[in-house]
N, C-alpha and C positions, 0 to 999 in steps of 0.2 A: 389297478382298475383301468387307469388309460390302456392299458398293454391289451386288454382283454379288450375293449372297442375298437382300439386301434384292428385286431386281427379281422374282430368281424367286419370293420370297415374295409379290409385288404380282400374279405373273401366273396364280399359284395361285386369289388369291382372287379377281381377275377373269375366269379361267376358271369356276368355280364348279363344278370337277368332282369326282369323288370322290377320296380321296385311292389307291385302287389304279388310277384310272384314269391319274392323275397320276405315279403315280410308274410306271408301264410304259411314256407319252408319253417322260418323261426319260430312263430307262433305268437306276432307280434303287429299291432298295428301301425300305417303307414306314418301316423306321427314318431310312434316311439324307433322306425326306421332311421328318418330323419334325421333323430337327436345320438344315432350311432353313424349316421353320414357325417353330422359336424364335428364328432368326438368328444358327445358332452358325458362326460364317463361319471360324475357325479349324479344322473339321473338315474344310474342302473346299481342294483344291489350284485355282490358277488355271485352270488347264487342264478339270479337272472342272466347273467354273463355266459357262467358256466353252461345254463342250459342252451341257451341260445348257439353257443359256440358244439356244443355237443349235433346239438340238430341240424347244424352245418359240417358235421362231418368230421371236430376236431378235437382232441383231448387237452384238459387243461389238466396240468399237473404243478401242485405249488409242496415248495421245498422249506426246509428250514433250516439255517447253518449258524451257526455263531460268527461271533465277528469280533 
């Protein structure tokens, strides 16, 4: 889950937009912005991730290997 905030936090500040522009891109309010600026990755469910990260233009793709 960090990894998934983590990217959207990356893609935030490689956009270099504003934060209401950004968070109407996502589909997301400027608090719940915020709480992906600080990396609270425990507020977001996977699926909210997913889409958010899709709407920024990015594919998530999860694998599964034995160990």
């Amino acid at each position: 889950m960090a990894t998934l905030v983590n990217a959207l936090a990356a893609w935030l500040k490689e956009k270099n937009i504003s934060k209401a522009e950004a968070a109407r891109v996502l589909g997301i309010s400027a608090q719940r912005l915020e709480q992906i600026e600080k990396g609270l990755s425990k507020s977001f469910t996977f699926e909210s991730l997913s889409y958010m990260l899709a709407k920024a233009g990015k594919q998530v793709t999860v694998s599964i290997r034995d160990i």
